[in-house]
C-alpha positions as CSV (number, residue, x, y, z in Angstrom):
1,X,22.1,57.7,-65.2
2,X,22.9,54.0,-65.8
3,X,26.1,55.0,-67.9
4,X,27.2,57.8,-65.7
5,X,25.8,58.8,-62.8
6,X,28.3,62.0,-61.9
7,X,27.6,63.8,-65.1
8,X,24.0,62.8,-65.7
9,X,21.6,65.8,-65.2
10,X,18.8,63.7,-63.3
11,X,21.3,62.3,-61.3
12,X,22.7,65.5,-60.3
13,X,19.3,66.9,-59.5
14,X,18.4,63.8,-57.6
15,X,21.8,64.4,-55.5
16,X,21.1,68.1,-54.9
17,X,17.6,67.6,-53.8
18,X,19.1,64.8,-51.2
19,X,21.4,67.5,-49.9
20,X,18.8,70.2,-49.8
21,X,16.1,68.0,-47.9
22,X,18.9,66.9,-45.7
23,X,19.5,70.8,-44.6
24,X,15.6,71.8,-44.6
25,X,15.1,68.9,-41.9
26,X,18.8,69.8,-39.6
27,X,17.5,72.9,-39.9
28,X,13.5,72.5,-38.7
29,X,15.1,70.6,-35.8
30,X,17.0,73.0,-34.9
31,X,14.5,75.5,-34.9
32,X,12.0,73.3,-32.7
33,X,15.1,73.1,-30.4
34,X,15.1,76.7,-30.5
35,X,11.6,76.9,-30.0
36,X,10.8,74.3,-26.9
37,X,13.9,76.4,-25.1
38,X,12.2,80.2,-25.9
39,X,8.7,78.3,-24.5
40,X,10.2,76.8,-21.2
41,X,12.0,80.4,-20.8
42,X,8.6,82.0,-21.3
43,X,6.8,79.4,-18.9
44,X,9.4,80.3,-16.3
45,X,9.0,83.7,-16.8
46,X,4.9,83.1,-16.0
47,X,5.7,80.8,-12.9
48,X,7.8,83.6,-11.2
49,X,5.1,86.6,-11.9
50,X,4.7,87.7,-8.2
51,X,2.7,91.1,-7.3
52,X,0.5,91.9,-5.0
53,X,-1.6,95.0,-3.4
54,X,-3.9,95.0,-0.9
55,X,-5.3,97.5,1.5
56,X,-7.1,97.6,4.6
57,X,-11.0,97.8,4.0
58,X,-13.8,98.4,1.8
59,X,-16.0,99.8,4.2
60,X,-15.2,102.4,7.4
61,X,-13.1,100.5,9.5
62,X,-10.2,101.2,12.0
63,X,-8.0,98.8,13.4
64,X,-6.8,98.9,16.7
65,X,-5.8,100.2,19.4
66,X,-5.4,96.9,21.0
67,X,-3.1,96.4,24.0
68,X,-0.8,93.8,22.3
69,X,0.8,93.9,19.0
70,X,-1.0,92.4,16.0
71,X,-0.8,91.8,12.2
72,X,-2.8,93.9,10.1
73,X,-5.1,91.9,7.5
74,X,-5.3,93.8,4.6
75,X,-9.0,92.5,3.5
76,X,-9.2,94.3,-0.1
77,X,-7.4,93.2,-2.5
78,X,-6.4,94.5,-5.9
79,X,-4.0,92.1,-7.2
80,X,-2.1,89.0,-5.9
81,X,-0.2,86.9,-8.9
82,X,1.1,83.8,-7.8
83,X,-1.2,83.8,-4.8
84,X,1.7,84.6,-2.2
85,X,-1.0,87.3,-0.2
86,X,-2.8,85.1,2.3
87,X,-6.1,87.5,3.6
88,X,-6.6,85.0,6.5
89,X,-2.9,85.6,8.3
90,X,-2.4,89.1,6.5
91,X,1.2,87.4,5.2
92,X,2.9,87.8,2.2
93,X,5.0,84.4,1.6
94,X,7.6,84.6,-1.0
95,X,7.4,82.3,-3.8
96,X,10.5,82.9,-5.6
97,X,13.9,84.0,-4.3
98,X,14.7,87.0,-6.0
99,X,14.2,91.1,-5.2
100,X,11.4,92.4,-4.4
101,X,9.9,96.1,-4.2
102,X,7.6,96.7,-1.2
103,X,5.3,99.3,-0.2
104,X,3.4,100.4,2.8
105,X,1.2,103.4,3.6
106,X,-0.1,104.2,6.9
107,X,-2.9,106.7,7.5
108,X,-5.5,106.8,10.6
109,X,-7.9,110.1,11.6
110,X,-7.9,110.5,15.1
111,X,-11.4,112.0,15.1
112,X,-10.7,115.3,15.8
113,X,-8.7,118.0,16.6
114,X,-7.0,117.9,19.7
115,X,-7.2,114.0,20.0
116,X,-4.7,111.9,20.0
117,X,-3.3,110.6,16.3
118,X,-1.7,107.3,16.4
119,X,-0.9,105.7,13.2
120,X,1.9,103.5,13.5
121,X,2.9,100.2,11.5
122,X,5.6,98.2,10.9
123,X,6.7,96.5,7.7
124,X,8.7,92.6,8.8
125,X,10.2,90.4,7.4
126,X,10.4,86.9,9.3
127,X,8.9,88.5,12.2
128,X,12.6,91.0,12.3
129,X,11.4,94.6,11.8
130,X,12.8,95.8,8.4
131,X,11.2,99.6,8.4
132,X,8.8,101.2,10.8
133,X,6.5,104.0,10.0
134,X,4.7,106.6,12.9
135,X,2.8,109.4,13.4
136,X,1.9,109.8,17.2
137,X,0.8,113.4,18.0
138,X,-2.0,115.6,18.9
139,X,-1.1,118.5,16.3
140,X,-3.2,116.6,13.2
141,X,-6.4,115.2,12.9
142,X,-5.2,113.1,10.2
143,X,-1.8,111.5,8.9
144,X,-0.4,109.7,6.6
145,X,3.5,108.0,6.3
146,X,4.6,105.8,3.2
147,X,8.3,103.8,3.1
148,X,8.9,102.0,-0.2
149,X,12.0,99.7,-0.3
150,X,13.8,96.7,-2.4
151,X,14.7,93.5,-0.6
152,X,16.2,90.2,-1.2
153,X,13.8,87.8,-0.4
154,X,14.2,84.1,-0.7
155,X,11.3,81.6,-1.1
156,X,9.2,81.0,1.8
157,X,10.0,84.5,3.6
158,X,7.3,85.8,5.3
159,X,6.1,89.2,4.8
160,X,3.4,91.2,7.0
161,X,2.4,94.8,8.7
162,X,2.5,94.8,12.6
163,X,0.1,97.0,13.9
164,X,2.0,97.9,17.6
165,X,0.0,98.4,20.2
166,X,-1.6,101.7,21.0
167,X,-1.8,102.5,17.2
168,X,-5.0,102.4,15.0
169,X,-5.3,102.7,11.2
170,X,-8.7,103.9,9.9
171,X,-9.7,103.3,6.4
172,X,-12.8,103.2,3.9
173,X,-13.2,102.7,0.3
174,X,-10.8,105.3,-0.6
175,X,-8.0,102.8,0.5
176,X,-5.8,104.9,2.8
177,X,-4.2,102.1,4.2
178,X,-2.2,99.8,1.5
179,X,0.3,97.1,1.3
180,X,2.3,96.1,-1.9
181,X,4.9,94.4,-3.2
182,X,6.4,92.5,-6.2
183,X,9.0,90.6,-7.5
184,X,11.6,93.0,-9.6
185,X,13.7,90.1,-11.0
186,X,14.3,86.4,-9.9
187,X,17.7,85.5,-8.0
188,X,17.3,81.7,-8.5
């Protein structure tokens, strides 16, 4: 190597393994870069999970008829990622701009034949009525009505079930009476 370094053997070696650790360590850093981005795609991917399902009661319960409109409080709940289902206020606020499927089902007994059914709710959005669901008859004893629907929300919408007034939803642990909704894919 001291005579001539270009054709020496060790030498050569020597420069070959300089090249080689050169590309092992571009390419390790390269791969962590590759790495840190898939794990702050994956973390955003956790932040934005949003679902929820709650429904009315546990226990035999109907709500209403009240003279004056009110939001329903769905008090059993199945799921709520991201927390955006409040039980207190019985509102759903949007975490995440984006699209979102929501579901409501509406079911009341009125007791028995002959009497009065009146299950009525309506599904808002911001307080504006985005889909209303009613059964108000004396032909069934029982009744059921169901809209599902996709909506762009953005974050900090507020989502709930107005109970109108007149109208009563009965539930019990078979969960009649539900409310659902959950982020299809992020617009933000």
């Amino acid at each position: 190597c001291l005579t001539d370094s270009s054709t020496c053997g060790c030498c050569l070696m020597q420069k070959q393994m300089w090249r080689m650790e050169a590309f092992f360590n571009m390419s390790l850093t390269e791969l962590q870069k590759g790495l840190d981005k898939a794990q702050g795609v994956l973390n955003s991917m956790r932040s934005s999970r949003s679902a929820f399902s709650v429904a009315l009661t546990d226990t035999r319960r109907c709500v209403g008829p009240n003279r004056d409109d009110m939001v329903v409080k769905y008090q059993s709940v199945f799921i709520n990622l991201g927390d955006g289902y409040n039980v207190s206020t019985g509102t759903f606020t949007v975490p995440r701009s984006g699209v979102y499927a929501l579901a409501l089902t509406a079911y009341s007994d009125a007791g028995s034949a002959g009497a009065l059914l009146a299950a009525c709710a309506r599904l808002r959005k911001n307080t504006r009525v985005i889909a209303a669901l009613s059964e108000n008859n004396t032909q069934d004893q029982e009744d059921s009505a169901t809209v599902v629907l996709a909506l762009q929300l953005q974050a900090g919408d507020k989502v709930d079930v107005l109970l109108p007034a007149n109208c009563f939803l009965c539930d019990d642990n078979s969960h009649y009476n539900t409310f659902s909704g959950f982020l299809l894919y992020s617009t933000d």
